[in-house]
C-alpha positions as CSV (number, residue, x, y, z in Angstrom):
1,X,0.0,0.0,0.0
2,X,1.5,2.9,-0.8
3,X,-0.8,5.4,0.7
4,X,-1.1,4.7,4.5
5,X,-3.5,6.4,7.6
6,X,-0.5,8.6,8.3
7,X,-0.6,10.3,5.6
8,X,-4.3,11.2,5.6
9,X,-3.6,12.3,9.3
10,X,-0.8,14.8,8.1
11,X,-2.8,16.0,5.4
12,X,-5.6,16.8,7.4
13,X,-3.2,17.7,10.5
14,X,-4.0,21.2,12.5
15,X,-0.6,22.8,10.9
16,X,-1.1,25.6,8.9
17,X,-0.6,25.8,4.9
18,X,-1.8,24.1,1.6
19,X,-0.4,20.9,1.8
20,X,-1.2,17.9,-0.9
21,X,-0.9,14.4,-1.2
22,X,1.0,13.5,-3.8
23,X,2.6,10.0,-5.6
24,X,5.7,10.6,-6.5
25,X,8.3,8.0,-7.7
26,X,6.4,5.2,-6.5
27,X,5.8,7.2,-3.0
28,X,3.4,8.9,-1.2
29,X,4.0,12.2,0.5
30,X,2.4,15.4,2.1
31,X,4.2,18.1,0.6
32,X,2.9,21.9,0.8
33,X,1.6,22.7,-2.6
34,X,4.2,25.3,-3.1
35,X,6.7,23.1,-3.3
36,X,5.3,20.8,-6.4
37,X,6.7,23.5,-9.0
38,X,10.6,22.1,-7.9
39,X,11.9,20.1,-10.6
40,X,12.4,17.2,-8.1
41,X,8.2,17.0,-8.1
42,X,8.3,16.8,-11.9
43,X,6.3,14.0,-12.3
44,X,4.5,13.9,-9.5
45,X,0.5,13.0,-9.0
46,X,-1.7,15.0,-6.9
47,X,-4.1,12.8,-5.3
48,X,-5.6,15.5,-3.6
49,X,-5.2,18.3,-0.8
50,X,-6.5,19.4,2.7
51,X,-9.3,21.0,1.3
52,X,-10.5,18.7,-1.0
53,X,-10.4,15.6,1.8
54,X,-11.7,17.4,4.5
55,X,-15.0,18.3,2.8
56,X,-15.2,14.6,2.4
57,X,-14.9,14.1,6.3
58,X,-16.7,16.8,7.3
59,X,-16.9,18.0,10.8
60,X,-16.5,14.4,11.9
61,X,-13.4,13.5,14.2
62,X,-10.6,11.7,12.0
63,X,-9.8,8.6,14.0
64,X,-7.1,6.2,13.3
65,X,-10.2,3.8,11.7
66,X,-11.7,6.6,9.5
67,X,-7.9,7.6,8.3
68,X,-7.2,3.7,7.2
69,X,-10.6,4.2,5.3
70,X,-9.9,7.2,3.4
71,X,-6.1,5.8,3.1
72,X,-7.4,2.1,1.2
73,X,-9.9,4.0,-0.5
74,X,-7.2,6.4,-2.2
75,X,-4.8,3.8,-2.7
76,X,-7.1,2.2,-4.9
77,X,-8.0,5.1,-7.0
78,X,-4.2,5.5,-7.6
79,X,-3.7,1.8,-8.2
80,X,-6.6,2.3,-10.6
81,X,-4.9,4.5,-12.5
82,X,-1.9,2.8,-12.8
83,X,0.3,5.4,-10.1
């Protein structure tokens, strides 16, 4: 699995910024989007960004059950398209 729960729980961590998940070189990170213009991101997939995931959890508490969730479910729509 490439995307884990701590990833979800750093994306949707209380520190500031615009931070994204991305797939990069066969690996998931949380980078700030800033950062993806460095040629060392070239390349990269977004997979999506603070915004974007916590509208999908809502005001609901992230627990460590609800972060594997959302970690299976986007590792599958990356393995779906072949990242």
């Amino acid at each position: 699995m490439t995307i884990r729960a701590e990833h979800v729980t750093r994306l949707l961590g209380p520190e500031g910024g615009n931070p994204v998940l991305i797939v990069h070189e066969g690996r998931a990170e949380v980078v700030e989007a800033e950062r993806l213009s460095d040629p060392r991101y070239a390349g990269a997939l977004r997979v999506t960004d603070r915004a974007d995931l916590g509208a999908e959890v809502g005001g609901e508490p992230l627990t460590e059950e609800r972060a594997q969730d959302l970690a299976r479910r986007l590792d599958a729509a990356v393995s779906n398209l072949g990242g």
